[in-house]
C-alpha positions as a Markdown table, in Angstrom:
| # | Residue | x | y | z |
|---|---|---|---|---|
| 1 | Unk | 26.9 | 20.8 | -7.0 |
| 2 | Unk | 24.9 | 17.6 | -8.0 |
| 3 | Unk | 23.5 | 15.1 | -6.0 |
| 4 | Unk | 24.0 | 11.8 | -7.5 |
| 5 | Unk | 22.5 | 8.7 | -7.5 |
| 6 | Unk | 25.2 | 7.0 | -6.3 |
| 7 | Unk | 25.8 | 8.5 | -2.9 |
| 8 | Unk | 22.7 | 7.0 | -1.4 |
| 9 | Unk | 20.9 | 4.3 | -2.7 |
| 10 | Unk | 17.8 | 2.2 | -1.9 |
| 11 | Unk | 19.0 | -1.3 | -2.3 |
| 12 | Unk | 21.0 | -0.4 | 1.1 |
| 13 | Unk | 18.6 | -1.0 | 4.3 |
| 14 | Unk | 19.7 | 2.1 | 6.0 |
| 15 | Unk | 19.4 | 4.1 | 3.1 |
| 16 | Unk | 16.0 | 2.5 | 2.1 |
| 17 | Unk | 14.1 | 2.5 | 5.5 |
| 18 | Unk | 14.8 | 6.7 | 5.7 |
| 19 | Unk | 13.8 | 7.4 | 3.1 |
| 20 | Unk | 10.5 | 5.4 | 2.8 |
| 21 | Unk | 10.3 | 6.4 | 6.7 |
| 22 | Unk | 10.5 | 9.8 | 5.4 |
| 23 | Unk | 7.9 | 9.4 | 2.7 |
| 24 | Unk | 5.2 | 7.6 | 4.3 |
| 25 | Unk | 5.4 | 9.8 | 7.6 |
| 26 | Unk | 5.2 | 13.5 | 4.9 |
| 27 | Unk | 2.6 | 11.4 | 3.4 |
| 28 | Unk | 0.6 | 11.3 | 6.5 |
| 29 | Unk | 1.3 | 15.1 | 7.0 |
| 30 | Unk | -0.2 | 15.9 | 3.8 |
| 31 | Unk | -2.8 | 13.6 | 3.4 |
| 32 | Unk | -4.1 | 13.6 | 7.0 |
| 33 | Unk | -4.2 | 10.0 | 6.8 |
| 34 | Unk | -2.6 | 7.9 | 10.1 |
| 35 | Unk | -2.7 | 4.7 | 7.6 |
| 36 | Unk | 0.5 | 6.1 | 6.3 |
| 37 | Unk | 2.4 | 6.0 | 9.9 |
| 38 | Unk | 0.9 | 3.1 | 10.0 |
| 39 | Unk | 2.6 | 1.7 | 7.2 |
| 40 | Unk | 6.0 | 3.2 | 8.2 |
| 41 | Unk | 5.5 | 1.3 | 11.3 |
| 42 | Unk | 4.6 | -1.7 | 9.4 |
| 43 | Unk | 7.9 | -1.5 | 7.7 |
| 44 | Unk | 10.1 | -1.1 | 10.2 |
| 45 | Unk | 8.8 | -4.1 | 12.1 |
| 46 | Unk | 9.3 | -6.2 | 9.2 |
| 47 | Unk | 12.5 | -5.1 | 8.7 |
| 48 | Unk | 13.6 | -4.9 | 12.5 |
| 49 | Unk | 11.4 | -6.4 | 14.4 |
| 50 | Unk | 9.1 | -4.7 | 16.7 |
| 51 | Unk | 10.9 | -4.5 | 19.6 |
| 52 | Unk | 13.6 | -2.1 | 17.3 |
| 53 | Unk | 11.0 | -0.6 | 15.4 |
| 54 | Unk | 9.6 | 0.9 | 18.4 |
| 55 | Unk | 12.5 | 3.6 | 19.4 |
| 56 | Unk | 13.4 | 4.2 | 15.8 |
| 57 | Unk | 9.8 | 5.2 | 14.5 |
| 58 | Unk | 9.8 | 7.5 | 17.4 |
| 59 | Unk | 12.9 | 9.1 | 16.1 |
| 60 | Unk | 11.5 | 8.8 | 12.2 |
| 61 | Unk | 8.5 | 10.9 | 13.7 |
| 62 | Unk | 10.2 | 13.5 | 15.4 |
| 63 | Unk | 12.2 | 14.1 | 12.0 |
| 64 | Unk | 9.5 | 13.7 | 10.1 |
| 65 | Unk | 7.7 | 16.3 | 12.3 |
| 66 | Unk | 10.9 | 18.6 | 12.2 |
| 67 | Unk | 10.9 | 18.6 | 8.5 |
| 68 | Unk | 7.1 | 19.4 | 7.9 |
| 69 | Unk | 6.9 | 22.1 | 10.5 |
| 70 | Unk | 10.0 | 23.6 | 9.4 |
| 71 | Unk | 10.6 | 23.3 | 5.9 |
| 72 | Unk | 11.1 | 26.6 | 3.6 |
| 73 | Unk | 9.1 | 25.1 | 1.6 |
| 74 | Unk | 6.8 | 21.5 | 1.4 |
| 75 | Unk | 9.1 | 18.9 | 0.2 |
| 76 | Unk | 9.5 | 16.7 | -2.9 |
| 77 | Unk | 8.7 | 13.1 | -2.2 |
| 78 | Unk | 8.0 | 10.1 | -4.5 |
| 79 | Unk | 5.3 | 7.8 | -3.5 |
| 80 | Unk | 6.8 | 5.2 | -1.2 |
| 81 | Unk | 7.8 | 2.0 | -2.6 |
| 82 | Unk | 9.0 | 4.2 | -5.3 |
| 83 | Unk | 12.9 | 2.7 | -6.4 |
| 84 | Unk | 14.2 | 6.4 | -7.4 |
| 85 | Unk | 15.1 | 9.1 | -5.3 |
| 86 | Unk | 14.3 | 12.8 | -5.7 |
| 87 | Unk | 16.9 | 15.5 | -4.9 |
| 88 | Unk | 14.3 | 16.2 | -1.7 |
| 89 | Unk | 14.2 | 13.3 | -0.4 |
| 90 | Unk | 18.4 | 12.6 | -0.8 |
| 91 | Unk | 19.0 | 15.3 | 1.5 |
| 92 | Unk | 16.5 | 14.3 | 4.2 |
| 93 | Unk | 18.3 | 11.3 | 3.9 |
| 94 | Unk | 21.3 | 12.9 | 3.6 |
| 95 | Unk | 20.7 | 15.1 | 6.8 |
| 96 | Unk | 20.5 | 11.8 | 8.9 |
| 97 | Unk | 23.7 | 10.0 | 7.3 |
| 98 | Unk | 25.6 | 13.1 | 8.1 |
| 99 | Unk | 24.1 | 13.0 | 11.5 |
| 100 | Unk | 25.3 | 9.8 | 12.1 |
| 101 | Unk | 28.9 | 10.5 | 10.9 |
| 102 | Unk | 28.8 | 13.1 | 12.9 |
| 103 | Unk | 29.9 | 15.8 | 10.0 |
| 104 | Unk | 28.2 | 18.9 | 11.7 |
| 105 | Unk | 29.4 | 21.1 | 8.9 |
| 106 | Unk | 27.5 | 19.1 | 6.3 |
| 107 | Unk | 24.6 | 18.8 | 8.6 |
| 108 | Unk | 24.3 | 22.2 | 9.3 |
| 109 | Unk | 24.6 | 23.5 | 4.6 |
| 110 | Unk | 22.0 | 20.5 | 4.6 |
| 111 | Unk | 19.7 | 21.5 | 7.5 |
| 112 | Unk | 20.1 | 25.2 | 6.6 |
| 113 | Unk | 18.7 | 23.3 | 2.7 |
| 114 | Unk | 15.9 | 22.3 | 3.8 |
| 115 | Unk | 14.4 | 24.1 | 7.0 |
| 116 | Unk | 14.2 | 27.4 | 8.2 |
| 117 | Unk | 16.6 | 29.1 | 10.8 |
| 118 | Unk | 13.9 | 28.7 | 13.5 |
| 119 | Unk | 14.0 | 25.4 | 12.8 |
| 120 | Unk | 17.6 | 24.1 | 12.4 |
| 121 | Unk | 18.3 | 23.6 | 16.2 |
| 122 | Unk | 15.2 | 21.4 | 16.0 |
| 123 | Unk | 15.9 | 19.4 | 13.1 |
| 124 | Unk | 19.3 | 18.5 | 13.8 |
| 125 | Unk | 18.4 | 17.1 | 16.9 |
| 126 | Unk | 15.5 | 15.0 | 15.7 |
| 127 | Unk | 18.2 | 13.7 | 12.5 |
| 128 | Unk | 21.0 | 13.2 | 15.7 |
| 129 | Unk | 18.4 | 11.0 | 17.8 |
| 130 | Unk | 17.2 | 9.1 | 14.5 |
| 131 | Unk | 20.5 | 8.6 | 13.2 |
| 132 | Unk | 21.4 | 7.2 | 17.0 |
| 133 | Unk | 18.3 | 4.8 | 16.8 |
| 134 | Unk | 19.9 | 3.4 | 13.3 |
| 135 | Unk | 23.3 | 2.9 | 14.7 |
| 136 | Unk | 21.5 | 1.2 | 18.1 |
| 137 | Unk | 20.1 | -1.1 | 15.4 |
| 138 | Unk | 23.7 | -1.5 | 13.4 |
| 139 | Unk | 22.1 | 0.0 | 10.2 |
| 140 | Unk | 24.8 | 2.4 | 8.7 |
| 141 | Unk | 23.6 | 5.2 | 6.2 |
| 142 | Unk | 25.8 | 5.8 | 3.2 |
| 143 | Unk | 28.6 | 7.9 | 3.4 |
| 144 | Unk | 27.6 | 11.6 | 2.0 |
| 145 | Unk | 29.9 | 13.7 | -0.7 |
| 146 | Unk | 29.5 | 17.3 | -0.2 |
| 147 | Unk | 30.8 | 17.4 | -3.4 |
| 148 | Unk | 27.8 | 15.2 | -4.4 |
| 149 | Unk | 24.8 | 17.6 | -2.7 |
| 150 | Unk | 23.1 | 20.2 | -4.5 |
| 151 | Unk | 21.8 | 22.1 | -1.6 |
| 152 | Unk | 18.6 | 23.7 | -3.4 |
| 153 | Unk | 14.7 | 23.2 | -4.2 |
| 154 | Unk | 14.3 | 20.7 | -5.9 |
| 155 | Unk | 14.1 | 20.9 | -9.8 |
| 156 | Unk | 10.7 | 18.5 | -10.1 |
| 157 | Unk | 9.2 | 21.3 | -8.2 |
| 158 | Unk | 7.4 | 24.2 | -9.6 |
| 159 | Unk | 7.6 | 27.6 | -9.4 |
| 160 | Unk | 4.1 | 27.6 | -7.6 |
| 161 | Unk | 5.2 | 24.9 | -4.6 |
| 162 | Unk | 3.3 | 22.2 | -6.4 |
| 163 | Unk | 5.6 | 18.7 | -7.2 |
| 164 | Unk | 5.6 | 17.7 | -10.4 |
| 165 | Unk | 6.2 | 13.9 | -9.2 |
């Protein structure tokens, strides 16, 4: 199965705002650096407003916590502001939209993609309460193909864990 392009794109809000939540919050994970959650918060105020950004940076940062403490393996992420999407960070996004749709089949193949067994129960609950904070703010994700999700590392990654982004 591929994931393609056009399942999830940035030009739509919801779509945009994960995955740039997504990046800047790993981005602080691996760097150390708060100026990154920072600058998630940053842009979701400018995008929502403060008093919206609030509850759904919350959510972004209990996923984002879910993800880094439970991933199989350190995710794939472009730098943010980035207009392409690595396989990575489609089905972080991916996770969420399903979430939202309430498609607990797809989110489970997805979770079970990305984080450990330990971690599952966790994850999915961080995507349900982010996903929830996005409706609460009428953003919609894109709908998700399962037929469009290649559930796998992704192939910008080396053998050794390093990204080749």
């Amino acid at each position: 199965m591929q994931f393609t392009q056009s399942s999830l794109t940035i030009s739509n809000k919801a779509d945009r705002l994960v995955v740039e939540g997504v990046r800047r919050s790993l981005a602080a994970y691996a760097t150390g650096d708060h100026k990154c959650w920072d600058m998630a918060l940053k842009l979701y105020e400018t995008e929502l407003g403060p008093a919206q950004a609030r509850r759904t940076v919350s959510d972004l940062s209990f996923y984002a916590r879910a993800l880094n403490a439970h991933g199989t393996r350190k995710l794939c992420i472009f730098p943010y502001g980035c207009p392409k999407l690595c396989q990575d960070e489609c089905l972080a996004a991916a996770l969420v939209a399903a979430a939202q749709l309430g498609q607990e089949d797809l989110e489970g193949r997805i979770a079970s993609a990305l984080v450990t067994e330990a971690g599952q129960e966790e994850t999915c609950f961080a995507a349900q309460s982010f996903a929830q904070a996005l409706t609460e703010c009428d953003l919609n994700l894109s709908e998700i193909e399962i037929s469009n999700l290649q559930l796998v590392g992704c192939p910008l990654q080396r053998g050794s864990g390093e990204s080749q982004h």
